[in-house]
C-alpha positions as CSV (number, residue, x, y, z in Angstrom):
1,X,-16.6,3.4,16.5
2,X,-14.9,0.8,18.7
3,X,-14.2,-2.1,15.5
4,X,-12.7,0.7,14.3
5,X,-10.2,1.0,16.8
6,X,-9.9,-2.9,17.2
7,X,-8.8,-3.0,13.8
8,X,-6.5,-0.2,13.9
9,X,-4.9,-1.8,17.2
10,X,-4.9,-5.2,15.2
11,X,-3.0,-4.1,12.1
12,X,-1.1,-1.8,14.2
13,X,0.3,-5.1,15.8
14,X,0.9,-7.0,12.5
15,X,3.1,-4.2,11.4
16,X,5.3,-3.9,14.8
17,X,5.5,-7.8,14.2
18,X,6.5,-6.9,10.6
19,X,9.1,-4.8,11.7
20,X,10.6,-7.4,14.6
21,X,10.9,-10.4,11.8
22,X,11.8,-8.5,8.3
23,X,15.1,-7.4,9.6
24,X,15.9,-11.6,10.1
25,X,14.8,-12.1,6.0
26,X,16.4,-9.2,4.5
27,X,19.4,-9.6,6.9
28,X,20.1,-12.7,4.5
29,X,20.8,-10.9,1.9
30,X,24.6,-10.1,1.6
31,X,25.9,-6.1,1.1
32,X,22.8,-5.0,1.0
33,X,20.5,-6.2,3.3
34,X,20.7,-3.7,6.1
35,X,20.5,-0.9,3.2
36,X,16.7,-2.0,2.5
37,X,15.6,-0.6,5.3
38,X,13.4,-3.4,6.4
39,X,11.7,-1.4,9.7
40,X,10.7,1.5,8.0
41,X,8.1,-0.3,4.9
42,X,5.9,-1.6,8.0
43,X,5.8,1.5,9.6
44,X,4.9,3.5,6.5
45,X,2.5,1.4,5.5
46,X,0.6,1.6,9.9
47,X,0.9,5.6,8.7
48,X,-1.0,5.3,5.6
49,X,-3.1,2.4,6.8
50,X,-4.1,2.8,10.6
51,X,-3.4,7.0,11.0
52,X,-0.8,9.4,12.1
53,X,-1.3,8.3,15.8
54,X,-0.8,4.9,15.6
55,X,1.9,5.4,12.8
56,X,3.8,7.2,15.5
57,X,3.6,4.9,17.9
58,X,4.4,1.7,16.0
59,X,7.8,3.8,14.2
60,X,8.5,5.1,18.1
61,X,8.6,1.2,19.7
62,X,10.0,-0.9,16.8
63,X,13.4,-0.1,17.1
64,X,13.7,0.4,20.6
65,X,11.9,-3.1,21.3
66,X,14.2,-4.8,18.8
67,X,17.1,-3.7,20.2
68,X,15.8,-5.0,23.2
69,X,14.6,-8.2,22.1
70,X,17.5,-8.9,20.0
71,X,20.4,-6.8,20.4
72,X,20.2,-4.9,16.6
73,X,19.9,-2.3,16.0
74,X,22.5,-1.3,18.7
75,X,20.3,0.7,21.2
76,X,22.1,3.8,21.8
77,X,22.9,5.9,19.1
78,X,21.3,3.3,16.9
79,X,18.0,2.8,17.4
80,X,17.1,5.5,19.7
81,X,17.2,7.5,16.3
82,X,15.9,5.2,14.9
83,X,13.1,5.6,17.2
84,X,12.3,9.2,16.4
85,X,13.1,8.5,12.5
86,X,10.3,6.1,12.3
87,X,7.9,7.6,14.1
88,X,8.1,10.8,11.7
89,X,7.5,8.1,9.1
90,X,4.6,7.2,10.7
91,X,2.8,10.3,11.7
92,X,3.8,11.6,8.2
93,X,2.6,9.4,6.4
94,X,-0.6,9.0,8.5
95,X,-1.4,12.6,8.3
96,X,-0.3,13.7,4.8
97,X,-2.4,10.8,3.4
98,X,-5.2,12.3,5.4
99,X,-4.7,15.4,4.3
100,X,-4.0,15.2,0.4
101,X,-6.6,13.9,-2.0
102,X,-6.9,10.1,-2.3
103,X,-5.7,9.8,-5.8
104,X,-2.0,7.8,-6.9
105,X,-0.4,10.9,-7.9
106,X,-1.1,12.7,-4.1
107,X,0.2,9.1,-2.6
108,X,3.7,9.3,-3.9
109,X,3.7,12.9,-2.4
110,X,2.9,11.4,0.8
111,X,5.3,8.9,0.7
112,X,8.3,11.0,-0.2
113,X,7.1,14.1,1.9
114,X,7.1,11.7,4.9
115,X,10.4,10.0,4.0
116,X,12.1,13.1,3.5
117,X,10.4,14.4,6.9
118,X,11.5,11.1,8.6
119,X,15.2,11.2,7.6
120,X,15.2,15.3,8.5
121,X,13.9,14.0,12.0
122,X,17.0,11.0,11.9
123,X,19.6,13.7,11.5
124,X,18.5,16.1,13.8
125,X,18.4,12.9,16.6
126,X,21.8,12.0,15.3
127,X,23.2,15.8,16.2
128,X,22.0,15.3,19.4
129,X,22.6,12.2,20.3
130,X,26.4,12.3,19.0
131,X,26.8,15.4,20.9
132,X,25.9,13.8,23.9
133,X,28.2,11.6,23.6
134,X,31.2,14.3,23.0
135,X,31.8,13.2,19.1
136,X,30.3,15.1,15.9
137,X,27.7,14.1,13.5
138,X,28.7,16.2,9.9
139,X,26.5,16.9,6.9
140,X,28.6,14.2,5.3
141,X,27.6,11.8,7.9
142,X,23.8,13.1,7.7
143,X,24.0,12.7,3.7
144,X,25.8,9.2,3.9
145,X,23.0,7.7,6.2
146,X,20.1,9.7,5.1
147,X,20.3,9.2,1.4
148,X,23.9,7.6,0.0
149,X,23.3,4.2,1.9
150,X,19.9,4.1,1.9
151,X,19.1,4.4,-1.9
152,X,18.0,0.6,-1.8
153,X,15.5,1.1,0.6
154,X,14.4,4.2,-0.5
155,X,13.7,2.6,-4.5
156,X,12.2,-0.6,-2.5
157,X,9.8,1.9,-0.3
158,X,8.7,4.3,-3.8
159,X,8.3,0.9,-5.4
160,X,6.6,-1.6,-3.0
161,X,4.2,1.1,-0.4
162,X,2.0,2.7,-3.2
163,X,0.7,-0.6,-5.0
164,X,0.0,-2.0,-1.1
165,X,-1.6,0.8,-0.3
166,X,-3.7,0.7,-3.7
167,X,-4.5,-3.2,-2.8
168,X,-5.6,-2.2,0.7
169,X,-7.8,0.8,-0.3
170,X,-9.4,-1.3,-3.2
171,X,-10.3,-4.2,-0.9
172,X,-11.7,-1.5,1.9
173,X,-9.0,-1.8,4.3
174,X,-7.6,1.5,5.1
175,X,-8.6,2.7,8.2
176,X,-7.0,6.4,7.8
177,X,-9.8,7.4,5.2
């Protein structure tokens, strides 16, 4: 159906806007505003919303285009990570909300299933990308980024996605169905 794919393209947009402009608000916030993890909600959300494919794509340009556009995150080792992180996100959560049953319960298991997937996917990029440059990446490093820092965003993601995704399936908006 080609509406279909006109929508998916559309909200696909929205959230690769989303993830260009969120980084400015939460940014504001002092400590901790780096730590919410603004790029990755919109790019959950395409997953769960548009499909795996276009999950993928939008979690593989936004960090690489706003390091281009605007100089954060750093591109290199930053956001080409980043790059691969997200895009897990988004093909997980696309295809493991395709695949489980459409119920709250089997959401959340998406969610952390592709969140888990995403940061396995970030530490893997990290060992490669660090070796490349001739310095390490340790488990310490892996469980510092992955999990220690990021418990903000990861609470803000478990709390914030699921009720979206409710809204958008009750008003008959979710395209990955």
């Amino acid at each position: 159906m080609k509406n279909k794919n006109v929508l998916k393209l559309t909200y696909s947009g929205v959230c690769l806007a989303l993830c260009l402009v969120l980084p400015f608000l939460t940014g504001q916030i002092p400590q901790i505003g780096s730590k919410l993890l603004p790029m990755h909600i919109p790019v959950l959300l395409c997953g769960f919303l548009c499909g795996p494919v276009w999950g993928l794509a939008v979690g593989a340009i936004a960090p690489i285009l706003r390091s281009l556009l605007f100089g954060m995150p750093p591109l290199f080792p930053t956001a080409t990570a980043m790059a691969f992180e997200l895009a897990a996100y988004g093909l997980l959560a696309g295809l493991f909300y395709k695949l489980l049953p459409k119920k709250t319960p089997y959401l959340y298991v998406a969610l952390i299933l592709a969140m888990l997937g995403g940061r396995l996917v970030w530490g893997l990029a990290m060992t490669v990308l660090m070796s490349v440059a001739g310095k390490g990446f340790t488990l310490a490093a892996f469980w510092a980024g992955a999990f220690a820092n990021a418990w903000p965003g990861i609470v803000l993601q478990l709390v914030l996605i699921p009720p979206v995704v409710a809204a958008l399936k009750k008003a008959k908006l979710m395209l990955n169905e």
